[in-house]
Structure formats: structure tokens, C-alpha cells
C-alpha positions in Angstrom: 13.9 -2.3 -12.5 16.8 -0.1 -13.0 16.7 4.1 -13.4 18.1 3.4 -17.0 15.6 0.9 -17.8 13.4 3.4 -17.3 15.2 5.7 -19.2 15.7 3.5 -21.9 11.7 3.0 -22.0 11.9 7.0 -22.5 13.8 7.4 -25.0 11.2 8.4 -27.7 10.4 11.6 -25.6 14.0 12.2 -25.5 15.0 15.3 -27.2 18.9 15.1 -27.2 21.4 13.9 -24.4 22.4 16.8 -22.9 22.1 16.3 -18.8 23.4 12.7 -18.7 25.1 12.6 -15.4 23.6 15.9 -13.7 24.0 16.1 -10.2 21.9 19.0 -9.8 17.8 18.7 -9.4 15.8 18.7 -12.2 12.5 21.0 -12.0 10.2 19.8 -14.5 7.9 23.1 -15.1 6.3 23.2 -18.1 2.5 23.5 -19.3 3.3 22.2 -22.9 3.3 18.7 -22.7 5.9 17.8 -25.1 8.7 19.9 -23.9 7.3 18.0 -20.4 7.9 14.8 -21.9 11.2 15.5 -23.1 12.7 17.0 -20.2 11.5 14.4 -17.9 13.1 11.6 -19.8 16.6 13.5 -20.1 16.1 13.7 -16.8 15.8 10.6 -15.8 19.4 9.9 -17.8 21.1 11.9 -15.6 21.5 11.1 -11.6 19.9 13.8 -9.5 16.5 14.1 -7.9 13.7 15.2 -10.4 11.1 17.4 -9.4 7.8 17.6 -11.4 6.2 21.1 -10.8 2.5 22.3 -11.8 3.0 25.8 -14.4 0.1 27.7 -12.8 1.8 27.8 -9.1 1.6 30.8 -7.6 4.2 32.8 -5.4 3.5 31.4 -2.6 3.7 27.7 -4.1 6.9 28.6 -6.1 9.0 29.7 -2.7 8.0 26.5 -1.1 9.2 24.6 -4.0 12.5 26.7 -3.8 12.7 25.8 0.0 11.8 22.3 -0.8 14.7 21.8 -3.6 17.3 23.1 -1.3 16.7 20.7 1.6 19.0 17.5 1.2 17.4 14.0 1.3 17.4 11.6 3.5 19.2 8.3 2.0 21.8 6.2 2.3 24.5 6.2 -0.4 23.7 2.8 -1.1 19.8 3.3 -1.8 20.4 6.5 -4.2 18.0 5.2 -6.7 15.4 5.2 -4.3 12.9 8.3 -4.1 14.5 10.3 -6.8 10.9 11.1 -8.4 9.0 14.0 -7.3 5.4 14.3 -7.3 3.9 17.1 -5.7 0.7 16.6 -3.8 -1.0 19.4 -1.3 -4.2 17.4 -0.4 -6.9 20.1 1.0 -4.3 22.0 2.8 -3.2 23.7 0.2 0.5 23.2 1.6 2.6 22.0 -0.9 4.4 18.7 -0.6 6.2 16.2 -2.8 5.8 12.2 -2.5 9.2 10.1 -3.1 8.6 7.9 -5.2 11.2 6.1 -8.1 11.5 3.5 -10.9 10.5 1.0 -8.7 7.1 2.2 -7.2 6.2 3.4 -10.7 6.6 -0.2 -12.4 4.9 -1.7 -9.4 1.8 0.0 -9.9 2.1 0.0 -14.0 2.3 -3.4 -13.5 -0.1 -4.2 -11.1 -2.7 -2.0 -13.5 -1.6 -4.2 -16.5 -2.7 -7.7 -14.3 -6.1 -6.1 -13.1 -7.4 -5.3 -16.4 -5.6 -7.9 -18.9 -3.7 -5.1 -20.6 -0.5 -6.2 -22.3 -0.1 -2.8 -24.2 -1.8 0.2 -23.0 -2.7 2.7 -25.1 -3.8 6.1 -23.3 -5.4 9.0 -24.4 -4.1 11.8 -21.4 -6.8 15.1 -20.6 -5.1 15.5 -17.3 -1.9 17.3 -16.4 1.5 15.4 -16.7 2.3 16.8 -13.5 -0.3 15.2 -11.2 0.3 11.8 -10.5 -3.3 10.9 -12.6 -2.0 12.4 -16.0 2.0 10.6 -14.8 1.2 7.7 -14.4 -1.5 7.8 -17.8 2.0 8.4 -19.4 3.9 6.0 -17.8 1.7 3.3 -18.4 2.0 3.4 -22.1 5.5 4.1 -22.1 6.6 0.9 -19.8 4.1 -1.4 -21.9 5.2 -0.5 -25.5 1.8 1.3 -26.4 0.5 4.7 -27.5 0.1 8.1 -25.6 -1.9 10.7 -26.8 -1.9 13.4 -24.8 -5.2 15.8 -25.8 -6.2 19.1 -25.1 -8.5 19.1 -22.5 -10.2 22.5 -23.6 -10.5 21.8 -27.4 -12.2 18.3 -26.1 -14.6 20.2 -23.5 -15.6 22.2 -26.9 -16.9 19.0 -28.9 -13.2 18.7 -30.7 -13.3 15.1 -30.2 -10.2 13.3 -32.1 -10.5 10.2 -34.5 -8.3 7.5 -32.9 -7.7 4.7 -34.8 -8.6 1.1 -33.5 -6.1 -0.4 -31.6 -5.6 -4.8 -30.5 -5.7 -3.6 -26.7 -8.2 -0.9 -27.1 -7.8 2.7 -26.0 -7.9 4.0 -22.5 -8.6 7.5 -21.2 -8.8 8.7 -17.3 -11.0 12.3 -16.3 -12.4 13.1 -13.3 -16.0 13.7 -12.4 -16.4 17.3 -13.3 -15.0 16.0 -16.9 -17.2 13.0 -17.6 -20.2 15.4 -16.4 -19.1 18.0 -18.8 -18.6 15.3 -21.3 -22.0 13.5 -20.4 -23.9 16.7 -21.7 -22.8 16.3 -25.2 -24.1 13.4 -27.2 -21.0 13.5 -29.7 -18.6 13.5 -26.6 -20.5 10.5 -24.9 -20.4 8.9 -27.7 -16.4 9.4 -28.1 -16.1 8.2 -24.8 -18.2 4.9 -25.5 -15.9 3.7 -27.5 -12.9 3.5 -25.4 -12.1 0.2 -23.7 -12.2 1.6 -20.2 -12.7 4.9 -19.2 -11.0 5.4 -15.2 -12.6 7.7 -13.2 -10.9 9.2 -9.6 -9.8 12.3 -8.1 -13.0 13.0 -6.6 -16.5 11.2 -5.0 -18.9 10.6 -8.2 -22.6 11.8 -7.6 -24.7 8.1 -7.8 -26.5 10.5 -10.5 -23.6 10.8 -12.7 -22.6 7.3 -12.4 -26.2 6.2 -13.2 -26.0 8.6 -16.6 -22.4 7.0 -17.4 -24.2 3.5 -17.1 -27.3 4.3 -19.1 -24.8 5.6 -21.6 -23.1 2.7 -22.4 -19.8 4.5 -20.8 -17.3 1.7 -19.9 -16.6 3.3 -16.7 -13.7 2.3 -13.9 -14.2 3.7 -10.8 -11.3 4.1 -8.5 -9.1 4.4 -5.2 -5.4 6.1 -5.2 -3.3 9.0 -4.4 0.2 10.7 -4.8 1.0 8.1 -2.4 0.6 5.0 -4.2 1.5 6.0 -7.4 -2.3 6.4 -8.6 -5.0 3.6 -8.3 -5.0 0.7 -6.1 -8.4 -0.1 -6.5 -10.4 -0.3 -9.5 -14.0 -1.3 -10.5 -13.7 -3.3 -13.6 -15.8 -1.7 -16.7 -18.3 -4.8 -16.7 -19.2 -4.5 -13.1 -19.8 -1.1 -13.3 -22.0 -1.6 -16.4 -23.7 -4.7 -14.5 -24.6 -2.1 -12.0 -21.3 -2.0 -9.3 -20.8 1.3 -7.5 -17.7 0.5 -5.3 -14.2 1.4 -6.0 -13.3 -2.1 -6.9 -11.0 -4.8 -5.5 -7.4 -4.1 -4.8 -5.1 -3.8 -7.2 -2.4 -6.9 -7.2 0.5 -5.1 -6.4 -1.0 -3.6 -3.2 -2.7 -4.7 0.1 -5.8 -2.1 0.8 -7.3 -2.6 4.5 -10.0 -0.6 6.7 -8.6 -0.2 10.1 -11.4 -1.0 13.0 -11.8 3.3 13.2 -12.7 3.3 9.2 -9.1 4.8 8.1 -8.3 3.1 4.8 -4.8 2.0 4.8 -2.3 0.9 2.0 0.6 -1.8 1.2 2.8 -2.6 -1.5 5.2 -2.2 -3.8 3.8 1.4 -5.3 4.0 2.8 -2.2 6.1 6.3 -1.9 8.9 6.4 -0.1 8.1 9.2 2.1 7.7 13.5 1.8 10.6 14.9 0.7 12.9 15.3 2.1 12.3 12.4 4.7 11.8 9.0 4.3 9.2 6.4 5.3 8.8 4.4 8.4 6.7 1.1 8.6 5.2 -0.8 5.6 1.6 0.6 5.9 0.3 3.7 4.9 -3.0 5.2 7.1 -4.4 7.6 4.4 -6.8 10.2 5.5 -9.8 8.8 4.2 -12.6 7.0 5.6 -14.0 4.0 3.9 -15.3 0.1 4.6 -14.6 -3.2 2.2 -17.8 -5.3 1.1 -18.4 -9.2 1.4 -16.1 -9.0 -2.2 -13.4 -7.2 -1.0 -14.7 -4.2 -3.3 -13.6 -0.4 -1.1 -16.3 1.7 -0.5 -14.8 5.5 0.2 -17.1 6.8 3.0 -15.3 10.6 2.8 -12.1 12.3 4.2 -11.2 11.9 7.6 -9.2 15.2 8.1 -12.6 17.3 6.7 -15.0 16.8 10.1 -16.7 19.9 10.8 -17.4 20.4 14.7 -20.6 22.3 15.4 -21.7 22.9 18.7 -19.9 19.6 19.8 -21.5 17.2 17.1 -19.3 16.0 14.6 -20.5 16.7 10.6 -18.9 14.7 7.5 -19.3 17.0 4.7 -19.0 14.5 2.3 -22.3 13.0 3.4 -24.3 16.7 3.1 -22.0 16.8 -0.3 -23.8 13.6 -1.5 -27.2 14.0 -0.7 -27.1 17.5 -2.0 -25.5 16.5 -4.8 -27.6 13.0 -5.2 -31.3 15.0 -4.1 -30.6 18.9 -3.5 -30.1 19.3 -7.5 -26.5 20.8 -7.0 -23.8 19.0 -9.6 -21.6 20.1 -7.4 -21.3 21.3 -4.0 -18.2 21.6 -1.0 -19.4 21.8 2.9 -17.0 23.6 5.1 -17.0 25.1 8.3 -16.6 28.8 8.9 -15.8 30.1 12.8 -18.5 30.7 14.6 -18.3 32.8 18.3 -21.1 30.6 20.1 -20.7 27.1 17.6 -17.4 26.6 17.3 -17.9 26.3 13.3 -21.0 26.5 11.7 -21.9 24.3 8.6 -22.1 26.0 5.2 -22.1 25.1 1.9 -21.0 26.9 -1.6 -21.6 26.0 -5.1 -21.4 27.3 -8.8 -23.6 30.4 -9.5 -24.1 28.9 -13.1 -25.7 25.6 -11.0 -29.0 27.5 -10.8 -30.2 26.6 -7.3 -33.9 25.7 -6.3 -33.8 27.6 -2.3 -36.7 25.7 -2.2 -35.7 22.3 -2.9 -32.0 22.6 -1.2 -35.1 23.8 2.1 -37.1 20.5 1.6 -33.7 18.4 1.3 -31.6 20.2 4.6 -34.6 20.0 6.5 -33.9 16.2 6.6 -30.2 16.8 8.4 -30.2 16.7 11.7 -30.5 21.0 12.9 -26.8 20.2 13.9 -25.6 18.8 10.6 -28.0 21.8 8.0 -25.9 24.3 6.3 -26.6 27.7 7.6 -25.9 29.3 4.3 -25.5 28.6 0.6 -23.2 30.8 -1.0 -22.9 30.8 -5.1 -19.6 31.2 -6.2 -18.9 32.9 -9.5 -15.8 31.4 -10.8 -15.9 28.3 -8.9 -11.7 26.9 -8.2 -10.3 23.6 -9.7 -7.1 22.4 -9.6 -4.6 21.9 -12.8 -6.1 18.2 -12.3 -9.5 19.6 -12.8 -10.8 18.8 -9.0 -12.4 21.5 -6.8 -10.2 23.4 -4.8 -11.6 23.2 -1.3 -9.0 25.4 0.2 -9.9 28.3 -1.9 -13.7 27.4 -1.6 -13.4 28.2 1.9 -11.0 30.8 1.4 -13.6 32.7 -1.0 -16.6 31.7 1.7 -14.9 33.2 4.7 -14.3 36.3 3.2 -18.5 36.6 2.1 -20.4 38.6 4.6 -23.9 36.5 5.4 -25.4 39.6 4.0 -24.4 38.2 0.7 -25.3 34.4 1.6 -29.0 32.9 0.9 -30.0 32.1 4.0 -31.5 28.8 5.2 -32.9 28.7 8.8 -31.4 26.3 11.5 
């Protein structure tokens, strides 16, 4: 696939001509999404780097990004159509970065999406951000396969204003991530709405086997899934009807890309979605060792055990937060929860947790359910955050969880013993 291909497949979002031939980077920067649209795809038209850039960035994020557009990349004349897209990603960090990627690695994984699920049109209905790679690449499906994009607003959908959407051959698709489909999952109208979509993609964050057992009761064609910035989205998807028929994996691979489990548990990635590298460098080798932990069933089906990068050392014992996260979540009565490790003089770190004042807390219960942990692995506080962070994408901000937690005195903390 060529850059003006891709163009060409834009050219409904164009809003005029002008910037054909531009050899200066594009910043796309802006929280309405149809001046998005159409500066992306006159974008594209031209031949410079394109940059998409999230509208709520603070000061800090916005002289990175100027730092980052000055720096020159890293390509030979000869491969200039490779890496010119974009995408910013920070992980937990916080630090912000930008994955190469380019017509090619976008079409890879649009097609590979089209083959999994028997799609020959795809007709999305967008809640997430245009400028994370989930609410991209909900675009750039429908756009390379000749269907219909709806982009919604999230907030007026959160508040029961669910849109009519007329039928469509291929049905209609929609992607959220857990704290959406929970928020969703509380209004009958809204479940409802979402029943009657042909798939409804789920990612960005671990599900609670609670909400994934409410989805199911529901009727909710749900698709649980595996991707990043990195690989232009998903590379592994649970179809609808194995979910339904009870499947709680992340699904097979995708076919456009080879997903292994090294012998450590680090989940690596193949194929033809696969960025190019962090601006400005390239990439080396043809595997990519993500930082998650996860294992592969007798079916091939992922299983995501939790991030690598996010071990807590307490006293010299190692702690996974996401496995506190899930059985707090799953039997602690929190719908949602982050574990993070604060300094600690004599520990090293010790093991807290924080989650949303509106989430009500039983002491009692979270007492019955830590007491189970080994003393090592038990939070020593519970702090109840206020306004608890999400990202544009509408995942939890861990950095500024443990920002906000740091700064709390254990005066202020509810106290669990050790």
C-alpha cells in the first residue's frame, strides 16, 4: 500500500487541498473530532512526518512534544514512507513517546482484523479518542474497508443519550474499555444499546471476571483483546461467540501477527503491524518483547498475567499488583482499584492500594480478603481518592495514582494491619 492510497481512502475527511507537498511536520491537536479527521487526511497528502497529539496535554507533555518534533528521524532516503505516522504512547511512565508506524503497519492490522472476524465492511461507532491508537485505528478500519464511522460523544453516551443507528449488512462495531462497559452495564437502556451491536471490543485495561460475567449474562457480544501503540491496536481477540459460550482469554492471534510467551512469561509480538520504532529511532530485530506478562492455552488463546515493569519489591519478596488488583477487584468489592509501592525506610517499598472514594469501601471485607495475601504481599493502606485520574482513552492513570498516594500522609490512609 502506498501513502496516497491511503490518502485517497481519506478523502471524504478531506476538507480542501491545501498542504499537498508539506515538508514540514504535521501536529494533529485537536479535541473536536472532525477538524481531527480533516487535518489528518490533508496530512497524509502532503510528505512530512505527522504527529497525532492528545488536546488535554499538559506543559510538561507539550515541551516534550516540541523536543520530540525537532529531533530528525532516522531513515534512509529510500524508505521515506516508512514511519511517518505518529502515535503517542507513555505507558505507566508517564514519559511521553511516539511509535512509528505508516500506511503499511496500519493496513496490516486493518486487514488482519477484517480476516479474524469475517468483516468485509466495517462499520464503527468511535467513544474513544482519535488520538490513541484504540479510537485510530476504530477510524481507520472503516475508512480502508469502505464502511461507516460514527464518531459519538462519549459523555452524552455515559448520560443515557444512546443514538439510533440504523441496520447495517456487516453489522455495527463499537470498542470501550472496562471502566466504559461498567459504566454502561449499570444502565438497562445502555446495555441494551450495546446488545445490539455485532461485536463490542474490549482492551486498554485487565477486565474484573465480575464484569465480564455481567457482560455475558447480558447478552453483550463482547471481544476481549491483546494490543498496544506498538502493534497498531489488537493482535489478539476473543471472538463474540466464545466469549458468550463462556471464554475468558484474550483470544487467538490475529493473522497478520505472530504472538509468543517467552520461557520468563514476557509476551512478545511479530508481524506486519508492528511499529517501526520510537521516534526518532528505528527498530532492530523482527520481534517485539512487550512489557507484559502472560501464557498461551492448549488453543493458542493469550492469557495476560499483568505488567512486567509494575513488580513491587517489599522486604525482598517480589508483589504483582495486578494479582492484589484482581482479587480485590474480583472479592474485595472494589470496581476498581491500582497497587503501588510507596518508599519505605526499613521495606524498601511497601504495598498500598487506592481506589475511588464514590466506591464505598467495606474495611471489613477488603480485612477478611488481604488477610488471605501472604503478610508480604497485604496492602498497608487503602487510600480513597476523590477524583480518581483516567487518561483521554478513559484508562486509570497509574502514574498520577501514585503521584496523588505519595503525597497522602498515613494519617489520612485507613489503615489495615500487616
Amino acid at each position: 500500500m502506498e501513502r496516497a492510497e491511503l490518502s485517497h481512502a481519506l478523502r471524504a475527511w478531506r476538507s480542501r487541498e491545501q498542504g499537498a507537498g508539506s515538508k514540514e511536520p504535521a501536529l494533529i491537536c485537536d479535541a473536536d473530532p472532525r477538524k481531527f479527521m480533516a487535518a489528518f487526511a490533508e496530512a497524509v497528502a502532503g510528505d512530512a512526518e505527522v504527529f497525532l497529539s492528545d488536546p488535554l496535554w499538559g506543559a510538561t507533555e507539550k515541551a516534550r512534544v516540541d523536543e520530540l518534533l525537532k529531533s530528525k528521524i532516522e531513515n534512509a532516503k529510500s524508505k521515506i514512507n516508512r514511519g511517518w505516522l505518529m502515535i503517542p504512547t507513555g505507558g505507566s511512565s508517564g514519559q511521553v513517546k511516539f511509535a512509528r508506524h505508516d500506511q503499511d503497519t496500519i493496513a496490516a492490522a486493518v486487514h488482519g482484523f477484517t480476516r479474524h472476524f469475517g468483516l468485509a465492511r466495517v462499520n464503527a461507532a468511535g467513544v474513544l479518542p482519535l488520538h490513541h491508537v484504540s479510537g485510530f485505528m476504530a477510524w481507520m478500519r472503516s475508512a480502508l474497508t469502505g464502511g461507516e464511522y460514527l464518531h459519538l460523544d462519549w459523555k452524552a453516551v455515559e448520560q443515557g443519550k444512546l443514538p439510533e443507528l440504523p441496520a447495517k449488512p456487516d453489522g455495527r462495531v463499537i470498542s470501550v474499555v472496562p471502566t466504559q462497559l461498567e459504566r454502561l452495564l449499570r444502565q438497562p437502556a445502555a446495555t441494551a444499546w450495546l446488545a445490539k451491536f455485532r461485536i463490542v471490543f474490549l482492551g486498554g485495561a485487565p477486565a474484573p471476571a465480575s464484569l465480564l460475567d455481567r457482560a455475558m449474562a447480558a447478552g453483550i457480544p463482547l471481544s476481549p483483546g491483546y494490543g498496544m501503540t506498538e502493534t497498531a491496536a489488537m493482535v489478539t481477540a476473543l471472538r463474540p461467540e466464545d466469549f458468550l459460550a463462556g471464554g475468558r482469554s484474550s483470544g487467538p492471534a490475529l493473522p497478520h501477527a505472530q504472538v509468543t510467551v517467552a520461557a520468563d512469561g514476557t509476551i512478545t509480538v511479530a508481524g506486519e503491524s508492528l511499529f517501526r520504532g520510537y521516534h526518532p529511532q528505528g527498530r532492530t530485530g523482527e520481534v517485539f518483547a512487550t512489557a507484559d506478562a502472560g501464557r498461551l492455552d492448549e488453543r493458542g488463546h493469550l492469557h495476560v498475567i499483568g505488567r512486567r515493569d509494575g513488580i513491587i519489591i517489599s522486604g525482598g519478596e517480589k508483589v504483582d499488583p495486578a494479582e492484589l488488583e484482581a482479587v480485590l477487584r474480583d472479592q474485595g468489592g472494589l470496581d476498581e482499584v491500582v497497587v503501588v509501592g510507596l518508599p519505605d525506610a526499613e521495606w524498601g517499598q511497601r504495598v498500598v492500594a487506592a481506589y475511588p472514594a464514590s466506591n464505598l469501601a467495606d474495611p471489613a471485607r477488603l480485612a477478611q480478603v488481604t488477610a488471605r495475601f501472604a503478610p508480604a504481599k497485604r496492602p498497608k493502606q487503602f487510600f480513597p481518592l476523590e477524583a480518581w485520574p483516567l487518561t483521554g482513552a478513559g484508562k486509570v492513570n497509574r502514574a498520577e495514582v501514585a503521584r496523588r498516594v505519595g503525597g497522602i500522609t498515613g494519617s489520612n490512609a485507613k489503615e489495615q494491619s500487616s
